[in-house]
BALUMVO-505293 format. One record per residue: x, y, z of N, C-alpha, C in turn. Coordinates in steps of 0.2 Angstrom, whole numbers, padded with zeros to 4 digits, always signed. Example, Ala and Ser with C-alpha at 12.3 -4.5 7.8 and 13.67 -1.06 7.14 Angstrom:
// BALUMVO-505293
+0066-0028+0039+0062-0022+0039+0066-0016+0039 +0064-0011+0035+0068-0005+0036+0064+0000+0039 
***
This chain:
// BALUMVO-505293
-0293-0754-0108-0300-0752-0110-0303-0748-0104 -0305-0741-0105-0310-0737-0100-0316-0740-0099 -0321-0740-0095-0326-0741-0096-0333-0738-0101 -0330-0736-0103-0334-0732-0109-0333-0736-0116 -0330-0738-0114-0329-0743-0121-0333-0749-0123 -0331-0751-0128-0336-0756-0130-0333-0764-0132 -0339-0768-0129-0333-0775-0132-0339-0777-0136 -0336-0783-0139-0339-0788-0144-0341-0794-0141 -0349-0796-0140-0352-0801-0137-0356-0805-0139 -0354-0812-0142-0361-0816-0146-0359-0812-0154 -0356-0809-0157-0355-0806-0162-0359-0798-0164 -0361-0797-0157-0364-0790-0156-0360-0785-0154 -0360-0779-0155-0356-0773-0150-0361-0769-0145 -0358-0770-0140-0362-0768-0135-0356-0762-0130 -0360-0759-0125-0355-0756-0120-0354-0761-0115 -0347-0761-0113-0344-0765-0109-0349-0766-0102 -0352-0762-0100-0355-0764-0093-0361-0767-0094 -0364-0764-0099-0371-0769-0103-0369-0776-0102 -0364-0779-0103-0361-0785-0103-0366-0789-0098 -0365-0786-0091-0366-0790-0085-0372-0789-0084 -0377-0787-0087-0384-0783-0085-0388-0789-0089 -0387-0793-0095-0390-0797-0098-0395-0799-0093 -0403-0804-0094-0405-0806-0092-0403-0813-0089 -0402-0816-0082-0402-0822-0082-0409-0827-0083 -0409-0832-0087-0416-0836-0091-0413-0841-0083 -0417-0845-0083-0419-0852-0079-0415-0857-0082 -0413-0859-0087-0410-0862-0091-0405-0866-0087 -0401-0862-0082-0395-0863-0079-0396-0862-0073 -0395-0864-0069-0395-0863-0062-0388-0865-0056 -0386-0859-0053-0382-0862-0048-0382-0866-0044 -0374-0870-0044-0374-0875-0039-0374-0875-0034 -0372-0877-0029-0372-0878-0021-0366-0873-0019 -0365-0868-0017-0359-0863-0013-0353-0867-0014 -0348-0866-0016-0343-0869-0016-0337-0866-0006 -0334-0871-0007-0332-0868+0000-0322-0868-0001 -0320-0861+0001-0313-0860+0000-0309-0865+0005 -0304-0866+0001-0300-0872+0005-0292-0869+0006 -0292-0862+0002-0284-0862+0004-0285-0857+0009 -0277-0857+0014-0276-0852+0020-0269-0850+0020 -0269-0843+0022-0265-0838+0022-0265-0836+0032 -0259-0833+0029-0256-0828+0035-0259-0820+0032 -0264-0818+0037-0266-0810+0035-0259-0806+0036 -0256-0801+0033-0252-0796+0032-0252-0792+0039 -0247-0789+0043-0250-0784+0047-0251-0777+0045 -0248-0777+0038-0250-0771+0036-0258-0771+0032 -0262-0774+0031-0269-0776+0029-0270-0774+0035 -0275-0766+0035-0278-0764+0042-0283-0760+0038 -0289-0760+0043-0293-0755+0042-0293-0747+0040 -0286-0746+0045-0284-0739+0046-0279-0737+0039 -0279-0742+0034-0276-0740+0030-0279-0742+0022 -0285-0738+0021-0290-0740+0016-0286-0738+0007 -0280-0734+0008-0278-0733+0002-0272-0738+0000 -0273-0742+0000-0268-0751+0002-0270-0751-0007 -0266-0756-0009-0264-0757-0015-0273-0765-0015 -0278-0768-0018-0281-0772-0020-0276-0778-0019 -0278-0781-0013-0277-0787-0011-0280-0793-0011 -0277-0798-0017-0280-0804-0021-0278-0809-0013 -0284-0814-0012-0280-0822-0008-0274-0824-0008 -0272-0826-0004-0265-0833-0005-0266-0835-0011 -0261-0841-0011-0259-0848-0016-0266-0851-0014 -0269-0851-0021-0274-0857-0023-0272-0863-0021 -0267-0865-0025-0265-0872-0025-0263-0870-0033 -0259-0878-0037-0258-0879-0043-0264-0878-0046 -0265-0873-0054-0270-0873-0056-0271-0880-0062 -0273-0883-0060-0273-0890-0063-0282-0891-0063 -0284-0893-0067-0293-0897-0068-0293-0903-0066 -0296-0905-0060-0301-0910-0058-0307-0913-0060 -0310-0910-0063-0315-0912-0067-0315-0914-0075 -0313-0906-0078-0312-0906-0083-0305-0911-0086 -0306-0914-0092-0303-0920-0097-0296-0911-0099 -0294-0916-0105-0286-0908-0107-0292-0906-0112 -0296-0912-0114-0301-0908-0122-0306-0903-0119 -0308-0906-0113-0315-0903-0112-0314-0893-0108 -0305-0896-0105-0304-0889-0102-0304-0882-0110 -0299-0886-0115-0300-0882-0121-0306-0880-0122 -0312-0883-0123-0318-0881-0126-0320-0875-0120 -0320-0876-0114-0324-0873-0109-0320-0864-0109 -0313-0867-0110-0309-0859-0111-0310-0856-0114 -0312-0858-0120-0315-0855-0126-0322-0851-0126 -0327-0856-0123-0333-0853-0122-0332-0848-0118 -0329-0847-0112-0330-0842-0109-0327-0836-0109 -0321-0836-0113-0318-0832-0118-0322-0826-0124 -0326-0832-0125-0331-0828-0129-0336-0824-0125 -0338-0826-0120-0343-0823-0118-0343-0819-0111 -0336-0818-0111-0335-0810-0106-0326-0810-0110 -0326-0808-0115-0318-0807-0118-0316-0803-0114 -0308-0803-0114-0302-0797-0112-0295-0802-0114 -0290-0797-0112-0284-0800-0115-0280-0795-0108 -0273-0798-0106-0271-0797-0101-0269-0791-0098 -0272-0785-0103-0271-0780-0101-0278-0778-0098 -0283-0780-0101-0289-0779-0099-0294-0786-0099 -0294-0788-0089-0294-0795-0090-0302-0797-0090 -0303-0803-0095-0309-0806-0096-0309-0813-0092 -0315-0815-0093-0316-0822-0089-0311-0828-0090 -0307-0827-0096-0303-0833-0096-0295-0830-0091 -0293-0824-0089-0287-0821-0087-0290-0820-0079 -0297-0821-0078-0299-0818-0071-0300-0829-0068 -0297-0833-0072-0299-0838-0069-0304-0842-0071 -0309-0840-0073-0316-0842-0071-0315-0852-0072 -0312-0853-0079-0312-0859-0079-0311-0866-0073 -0309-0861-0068-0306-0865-0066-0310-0866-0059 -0315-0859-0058-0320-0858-0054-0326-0865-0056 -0327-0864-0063-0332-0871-0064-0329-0877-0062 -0324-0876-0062-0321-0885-0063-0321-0887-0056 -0319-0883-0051-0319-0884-0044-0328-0884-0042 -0332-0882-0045-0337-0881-0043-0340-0889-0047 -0340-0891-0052-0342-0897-0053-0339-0903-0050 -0330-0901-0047-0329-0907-0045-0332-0908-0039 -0335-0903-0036-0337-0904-0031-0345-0904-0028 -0347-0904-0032-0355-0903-0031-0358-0908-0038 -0364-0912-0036-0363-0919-0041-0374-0913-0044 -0375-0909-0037-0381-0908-0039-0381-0901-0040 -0386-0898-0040-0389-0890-0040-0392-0889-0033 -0391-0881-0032-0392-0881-0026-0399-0879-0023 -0403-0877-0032-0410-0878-0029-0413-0884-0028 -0418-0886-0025-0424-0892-0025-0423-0894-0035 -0422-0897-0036-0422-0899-0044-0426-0907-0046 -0432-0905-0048-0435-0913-0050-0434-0917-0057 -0430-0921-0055-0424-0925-0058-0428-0932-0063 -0435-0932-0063-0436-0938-0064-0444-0936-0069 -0444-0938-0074-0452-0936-0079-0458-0941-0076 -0461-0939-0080-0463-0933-0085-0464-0926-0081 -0458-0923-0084-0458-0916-0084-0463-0912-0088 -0463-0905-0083-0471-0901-0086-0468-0898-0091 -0475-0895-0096-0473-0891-0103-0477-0888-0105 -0475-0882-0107-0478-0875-0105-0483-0875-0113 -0488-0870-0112-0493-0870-0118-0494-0862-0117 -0496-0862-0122-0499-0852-0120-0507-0852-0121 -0510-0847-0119-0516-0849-0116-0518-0850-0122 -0525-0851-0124-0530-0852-0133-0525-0858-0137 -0520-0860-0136-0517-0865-0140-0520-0873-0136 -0518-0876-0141-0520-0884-0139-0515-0888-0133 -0514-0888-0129-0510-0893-0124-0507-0898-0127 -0500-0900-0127-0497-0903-0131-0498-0911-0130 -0499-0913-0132-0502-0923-0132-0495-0927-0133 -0493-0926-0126-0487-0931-0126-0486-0934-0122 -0484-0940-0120-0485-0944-0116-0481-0944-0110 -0473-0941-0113-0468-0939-0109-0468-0935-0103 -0472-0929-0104-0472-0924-0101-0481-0923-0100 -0481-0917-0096-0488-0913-0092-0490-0906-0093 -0492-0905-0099-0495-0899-0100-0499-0894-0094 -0495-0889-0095-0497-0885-0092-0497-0878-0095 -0501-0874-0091-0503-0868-0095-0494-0865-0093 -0492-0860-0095-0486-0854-0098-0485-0851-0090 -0492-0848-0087-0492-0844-0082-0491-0847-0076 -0492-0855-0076-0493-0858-0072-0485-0863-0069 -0481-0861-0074-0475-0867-0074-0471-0866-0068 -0472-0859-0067-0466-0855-0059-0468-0861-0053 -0474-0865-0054-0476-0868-0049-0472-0875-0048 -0469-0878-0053-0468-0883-0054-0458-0883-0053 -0457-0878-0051-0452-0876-0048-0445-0879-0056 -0438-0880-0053-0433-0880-0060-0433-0889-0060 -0434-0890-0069-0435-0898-0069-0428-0898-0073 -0425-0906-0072-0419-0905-0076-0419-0914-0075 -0417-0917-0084-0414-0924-0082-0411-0924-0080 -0406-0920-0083-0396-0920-0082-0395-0916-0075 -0391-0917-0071-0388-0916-0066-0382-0911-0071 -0380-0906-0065-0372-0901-0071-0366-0906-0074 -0365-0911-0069-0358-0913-0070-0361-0915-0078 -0364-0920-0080-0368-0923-0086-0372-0919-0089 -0372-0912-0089-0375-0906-0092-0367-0904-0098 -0363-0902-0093-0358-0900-0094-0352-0906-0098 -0352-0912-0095-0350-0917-0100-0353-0917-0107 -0359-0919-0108-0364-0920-0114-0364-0914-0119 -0363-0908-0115-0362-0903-0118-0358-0900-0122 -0351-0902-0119-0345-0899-0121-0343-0904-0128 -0345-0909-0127-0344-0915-0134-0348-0914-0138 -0355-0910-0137-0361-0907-0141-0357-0902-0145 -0355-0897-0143-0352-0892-0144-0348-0891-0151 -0343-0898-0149-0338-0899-0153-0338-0902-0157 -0344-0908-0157-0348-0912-0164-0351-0904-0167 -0354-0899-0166-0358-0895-0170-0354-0892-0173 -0347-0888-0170-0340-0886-0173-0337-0891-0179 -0335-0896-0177-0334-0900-0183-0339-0902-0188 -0344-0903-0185-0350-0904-0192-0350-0896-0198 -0351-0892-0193-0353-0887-0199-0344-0883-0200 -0339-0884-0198-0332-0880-0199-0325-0884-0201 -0326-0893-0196-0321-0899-0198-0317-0896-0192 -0316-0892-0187-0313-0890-0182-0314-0892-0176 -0312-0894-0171-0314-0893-0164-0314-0887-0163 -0321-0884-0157-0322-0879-0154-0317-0873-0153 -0313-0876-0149-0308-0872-0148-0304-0869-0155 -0303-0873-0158-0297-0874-0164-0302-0866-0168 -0309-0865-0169-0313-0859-0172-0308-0854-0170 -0310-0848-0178-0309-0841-0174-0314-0839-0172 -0312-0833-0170-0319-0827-0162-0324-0829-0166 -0325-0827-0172-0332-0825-0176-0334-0832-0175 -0332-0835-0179-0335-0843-0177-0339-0846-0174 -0333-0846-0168-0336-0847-0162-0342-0842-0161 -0343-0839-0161-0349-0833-0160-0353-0835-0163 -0355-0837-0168-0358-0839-0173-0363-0845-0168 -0357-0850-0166-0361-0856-0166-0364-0854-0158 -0361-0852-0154-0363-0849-0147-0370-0847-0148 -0371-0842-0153-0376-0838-0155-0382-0842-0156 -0381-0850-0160-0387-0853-0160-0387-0858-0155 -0384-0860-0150-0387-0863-0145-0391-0858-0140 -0388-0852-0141-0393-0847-0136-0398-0845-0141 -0400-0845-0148-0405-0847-0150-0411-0851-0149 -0406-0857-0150-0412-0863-0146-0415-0861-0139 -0412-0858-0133-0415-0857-0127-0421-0853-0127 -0417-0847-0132-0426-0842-0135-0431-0845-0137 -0429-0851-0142-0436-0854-0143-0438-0858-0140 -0433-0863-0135-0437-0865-0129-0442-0863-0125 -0440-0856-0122-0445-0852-0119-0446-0847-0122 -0450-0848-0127-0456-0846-0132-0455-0841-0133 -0448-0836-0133-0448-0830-0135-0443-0829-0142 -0444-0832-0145-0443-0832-0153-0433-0832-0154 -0434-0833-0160-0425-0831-0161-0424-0828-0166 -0429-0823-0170-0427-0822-0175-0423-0826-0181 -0427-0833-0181-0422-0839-0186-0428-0835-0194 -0420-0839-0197-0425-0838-0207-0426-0844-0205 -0433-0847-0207-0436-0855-0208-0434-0857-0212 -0434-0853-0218-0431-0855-0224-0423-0858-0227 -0419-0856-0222-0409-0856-0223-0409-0862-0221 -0405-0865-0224-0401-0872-0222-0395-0873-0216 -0396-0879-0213-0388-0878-0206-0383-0874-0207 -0380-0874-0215-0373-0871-0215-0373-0864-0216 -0379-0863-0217-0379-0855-0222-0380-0851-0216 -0374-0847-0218-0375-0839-0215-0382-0835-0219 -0386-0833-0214-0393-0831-0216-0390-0821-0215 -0386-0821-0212-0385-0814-0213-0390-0809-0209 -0395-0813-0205-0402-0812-0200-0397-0811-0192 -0402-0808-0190-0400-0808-0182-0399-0813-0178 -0403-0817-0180-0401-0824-0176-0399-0830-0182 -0399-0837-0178-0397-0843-0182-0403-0844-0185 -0404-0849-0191-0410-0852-0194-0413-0858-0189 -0418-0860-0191-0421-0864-0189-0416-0872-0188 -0415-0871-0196-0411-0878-0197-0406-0877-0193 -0403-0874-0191-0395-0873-0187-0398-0874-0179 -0403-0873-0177-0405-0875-0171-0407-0882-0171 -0410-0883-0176-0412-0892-0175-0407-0896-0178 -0401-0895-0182-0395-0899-0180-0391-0899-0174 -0391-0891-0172-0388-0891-0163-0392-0896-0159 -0398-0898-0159-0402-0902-0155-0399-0907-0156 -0400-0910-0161-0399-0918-0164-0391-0919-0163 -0386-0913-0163-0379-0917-0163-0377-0919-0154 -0383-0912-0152-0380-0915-0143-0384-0919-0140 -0388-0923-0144-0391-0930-0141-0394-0928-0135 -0396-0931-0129-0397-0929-0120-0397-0924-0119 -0393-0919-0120-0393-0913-0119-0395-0906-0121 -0397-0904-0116-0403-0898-0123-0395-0892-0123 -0397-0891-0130-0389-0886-0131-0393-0880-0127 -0398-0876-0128-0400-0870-0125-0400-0868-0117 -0400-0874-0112-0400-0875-0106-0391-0876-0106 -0386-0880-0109-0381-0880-0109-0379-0874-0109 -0379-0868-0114-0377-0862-0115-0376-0860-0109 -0385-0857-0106-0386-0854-0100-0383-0854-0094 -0383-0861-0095-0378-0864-0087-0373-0862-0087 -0369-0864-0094-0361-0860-0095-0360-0853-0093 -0367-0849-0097-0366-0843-0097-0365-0838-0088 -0371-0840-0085-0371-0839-0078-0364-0842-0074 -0365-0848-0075-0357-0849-0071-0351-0845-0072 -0349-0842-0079-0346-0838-0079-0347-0832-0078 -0352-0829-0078-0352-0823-0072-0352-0822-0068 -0355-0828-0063-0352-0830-0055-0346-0833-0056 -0340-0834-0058-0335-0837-0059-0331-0828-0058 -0332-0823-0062-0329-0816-0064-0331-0815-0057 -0335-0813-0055-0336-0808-0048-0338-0813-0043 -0340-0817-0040-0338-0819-0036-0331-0819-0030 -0329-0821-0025-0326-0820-0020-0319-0825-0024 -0313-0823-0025-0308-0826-0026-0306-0832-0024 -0309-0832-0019-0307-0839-0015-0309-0847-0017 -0314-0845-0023-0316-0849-0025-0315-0849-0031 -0310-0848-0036-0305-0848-0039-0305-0845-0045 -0312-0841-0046-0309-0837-0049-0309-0828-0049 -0312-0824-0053-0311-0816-0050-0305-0816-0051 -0298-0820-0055-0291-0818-0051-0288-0811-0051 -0283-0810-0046-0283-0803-0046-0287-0796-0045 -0295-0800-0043-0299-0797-0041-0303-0791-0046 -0300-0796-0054-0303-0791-0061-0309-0791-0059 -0314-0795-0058-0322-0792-0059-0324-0786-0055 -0321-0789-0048-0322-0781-0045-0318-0775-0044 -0314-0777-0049-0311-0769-0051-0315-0767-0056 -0317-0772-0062-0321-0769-0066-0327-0765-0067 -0332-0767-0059-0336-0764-0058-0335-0759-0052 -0332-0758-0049-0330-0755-0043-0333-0758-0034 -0333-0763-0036-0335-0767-0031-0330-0769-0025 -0333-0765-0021-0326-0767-0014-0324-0773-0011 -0330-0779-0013-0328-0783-0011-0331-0785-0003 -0325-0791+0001-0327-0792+0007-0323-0786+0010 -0330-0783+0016-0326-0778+0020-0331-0780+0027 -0327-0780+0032-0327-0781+0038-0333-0776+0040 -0333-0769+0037-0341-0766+0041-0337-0759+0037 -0343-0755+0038-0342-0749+0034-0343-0743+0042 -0340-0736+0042-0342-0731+0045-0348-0729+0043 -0352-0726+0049-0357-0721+0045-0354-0717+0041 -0351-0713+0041-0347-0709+0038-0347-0711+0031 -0346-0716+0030-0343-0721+0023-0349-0724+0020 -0354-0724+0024-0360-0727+0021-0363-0721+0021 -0364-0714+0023-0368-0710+0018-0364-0707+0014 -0357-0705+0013-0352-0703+0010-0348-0706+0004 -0349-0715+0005-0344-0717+0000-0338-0718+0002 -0333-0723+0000-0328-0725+0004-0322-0727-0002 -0316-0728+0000-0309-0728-0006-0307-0734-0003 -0311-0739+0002-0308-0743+0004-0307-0748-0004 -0303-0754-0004-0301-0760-0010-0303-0764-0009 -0304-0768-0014-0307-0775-0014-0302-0777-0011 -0305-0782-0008-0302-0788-0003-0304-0793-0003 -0303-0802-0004-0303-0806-0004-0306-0808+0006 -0311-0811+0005-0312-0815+0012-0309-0815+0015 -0303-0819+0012-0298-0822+0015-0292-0818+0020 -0294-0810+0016-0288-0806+0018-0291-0804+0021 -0296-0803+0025-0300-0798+0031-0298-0799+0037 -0299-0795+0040-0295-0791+0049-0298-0799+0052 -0296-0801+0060-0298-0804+0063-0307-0800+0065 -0314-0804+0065-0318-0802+0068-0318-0799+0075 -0316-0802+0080-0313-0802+0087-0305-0799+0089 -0305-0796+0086-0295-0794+0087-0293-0798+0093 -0297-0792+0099-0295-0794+0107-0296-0801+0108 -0299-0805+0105-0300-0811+0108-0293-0816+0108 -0292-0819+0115-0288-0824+0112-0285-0829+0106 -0278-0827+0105-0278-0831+0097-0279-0829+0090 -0282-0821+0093-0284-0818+0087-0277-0815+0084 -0271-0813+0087-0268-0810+0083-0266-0802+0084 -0271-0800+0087-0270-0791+0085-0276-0787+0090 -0272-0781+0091-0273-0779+0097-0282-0774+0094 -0286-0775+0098-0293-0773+0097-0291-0765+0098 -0297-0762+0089-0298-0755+0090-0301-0752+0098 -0305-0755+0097-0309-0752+0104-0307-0759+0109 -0307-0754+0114-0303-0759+0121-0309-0761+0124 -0311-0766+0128-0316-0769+0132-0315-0763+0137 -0323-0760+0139-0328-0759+0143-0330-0762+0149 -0330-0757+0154-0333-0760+0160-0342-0762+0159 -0343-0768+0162-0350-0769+0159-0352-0772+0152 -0346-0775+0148-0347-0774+0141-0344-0782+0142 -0346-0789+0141-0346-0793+0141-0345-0796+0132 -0337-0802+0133-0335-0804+0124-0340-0811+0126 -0344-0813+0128-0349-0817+0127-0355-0818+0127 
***
């Protein structure tokens, strides 16, 4: 597929780059940096002096095996993210570029978010200005324009977002189909994705185009899900808000795509061939930064020594030390 083409997302057709350009909601927030743990021998043929090199992915990850994720819960997660940057291994999407695996490394290893996150209620809740302030005892009314102040509230930590979720997910596929999530076709699936990113719209008061009047099961044939298909998705994920669960999957898996390979997913360095992204590059020529450059994505992990000449480094320094030019 060129990029002129078009994919299918949430059950819409959109143009393939449009994809990545979606707004990210607050919903979902990244976790804490993940840190790369596998090591490689750099190539001596990987040199700066030779920019038309073939796209050079990491070493060996390791086995790709789930630490985190249960056998059920890796199905469901593949699934979601399948939907939500598709390809097939010709032209590779989130489930062929890794991503799954990028989450699961990253939940196994981060229990929090890596904003300031206020874990504990009554959480604030927004009103829009001339409406009545909500009378709940739970939480703290606050005006709509005011809530940036109160910085991202969440009960759930990811690991327990992501748990609660995934068995959310797939109570709502077998309530309204008799299938686990995974077991759905594309459209399906689409379908039921579509009304938990419903719910997130009318969490943050920007509508979802629901028919009031359709019942949970019914295809309303409307742009979005009904009403009642959002308030059964509430009610079957218990703890967990489905709209914020979406979110969170949905951004992780864009940072999962284009992110840095080393952190396990990107594989083969799809994301950034897809958008043209070079990637890590040790420094650019002037030449190349007002001009443009054919250098390849590279992996971190496959980059020059910073220091060649220093001891240790391996490889003899472009430029030679200078009288008066001190490596300290």
């Amino acid at each position: 597929m060129n990029q002129g083409q078009e994919r299918t997302f949430l059950g819409a057709t959109i143009p393939r780059r449009s994809l990545f350009t979606l707004p990210l909601a607050v919903g979902g927030l990244s976790l804490a940096g993940c840190t790369p743990t596998s090591e490689r021998e750099i190539p001596d043929e990987q040199s700066i002096l030779a920019p038309d090199r073939e796209p050079t992915p990491p070493g060996d990850l390791g086995a790709e095996e789930y630490t985190f994720f249960t056998e059920e819960q890796s199905r469901t997660i593949e699934a979601m993210v399948a939907r939500i940057i598709p390809g097939d291994d010709a032209d590779p999407g989130a489930l062929q570029a890794g991503v799954p695996f990028y989450i699961d490394r990253k939940l196994d290893a981060f229990e929090a978010f890596a904003e300031p996150t206020y874990r504990h209620g009554p959480f604030a809740q927004g009103y829009e200005d001339g409406e009545e302030p909500p009378a709940d005892p739970e939480s703290v009314p606050v005006p709509e324009d005011q809530l940036y102040r109160y910085g991202y509230q969440a009960e759930l930590g990811p690991q327990e977002l992501y748990g609660l979720g995934l068995a959310g997910i797939d109570r709502l596929a077998q309530t309204r189909s008799g299938s686990m999530f995974a077991d759905l076709d594309a459209s399906q699936q689409d379908e039921l994705l579509m009304v938990l990113d419903g719910v997130r719209q009318r969490s943050e008061g920007g509508g979802s185009g629901a028919d009031p009047g359709a019942d949970a099961g019914e295809d309303t044939g409307s742009s979005g899900p009904s009403e009642a298909q959002m308030d059964q998705a509430e009610d079957l994920f218990g703890d967990a808000d489905p709209g914020s669960f979406f979110n969170t999957v949905r951004i992780d898996t864009i940072e999962g795509m284009f992110s840095d390979p080393a952190y396990g997913g990107n594989r083969n360095l799809a994301g950034w061939l897809l958008i043209g992204w070079p990637g890590a590059q040790r420094s650019y020529s002037p030449q190349e930064m007002m001009h443009g450059t054919d250098k390849q994505p590279t992996s971190m992990e496959g980059l020059i020594p910073m220091n060649p000449d220093r001891a240790g480094a391996g490889r003899e320094a472009l430029e030679q030390p200078r009288d008066g030019v001190h490596s300290h």
